[in-house]
N, C-alpha and C positions, 0 to 999 in steps of 0.2 A: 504494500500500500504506500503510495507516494502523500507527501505532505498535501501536494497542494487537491490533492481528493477526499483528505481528513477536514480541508478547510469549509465552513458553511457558507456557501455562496447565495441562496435564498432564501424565504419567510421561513419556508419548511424545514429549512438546515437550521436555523436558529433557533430551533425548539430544541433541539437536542443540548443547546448551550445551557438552560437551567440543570440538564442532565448530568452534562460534565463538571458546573460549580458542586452539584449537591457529591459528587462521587471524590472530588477533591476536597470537599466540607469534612468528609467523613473520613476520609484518608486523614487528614488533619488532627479529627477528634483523637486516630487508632496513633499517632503522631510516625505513620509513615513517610509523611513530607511536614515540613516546617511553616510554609507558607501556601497557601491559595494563590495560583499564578493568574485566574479566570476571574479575582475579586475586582478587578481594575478597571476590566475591561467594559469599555461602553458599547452596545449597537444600536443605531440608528431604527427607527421604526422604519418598517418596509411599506410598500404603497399596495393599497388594493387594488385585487384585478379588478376587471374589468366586466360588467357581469354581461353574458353573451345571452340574451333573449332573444 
């Protein structure tokens, strides 16, 4: 798996982002990593489609 296929590129992929904070929240609590790298980070609200009737 290449980085840039790991990275979330739309609305969809950004759901997975609360996913990846809570799994590093909790790595944290079990104190496998030290700090939360995902706490920082900001993402932009995405634009809704467009509805097709």
């Amino acid at each position: 798996m290449s980085v840039a296929s790991a990275i979330p590129s739309g609305a969809g992929g950004l759901d997975n982002v609360g996913g990846l904070r809570a799994a590093l929240n909790d790595a944290i609590a079990q104190q496998i990593i030290t700090f939360n790298p995902a706490a920082h980070v900001e993402i932009e609200p995405g634009k809704r489609p467009k509805a097709l009737v």
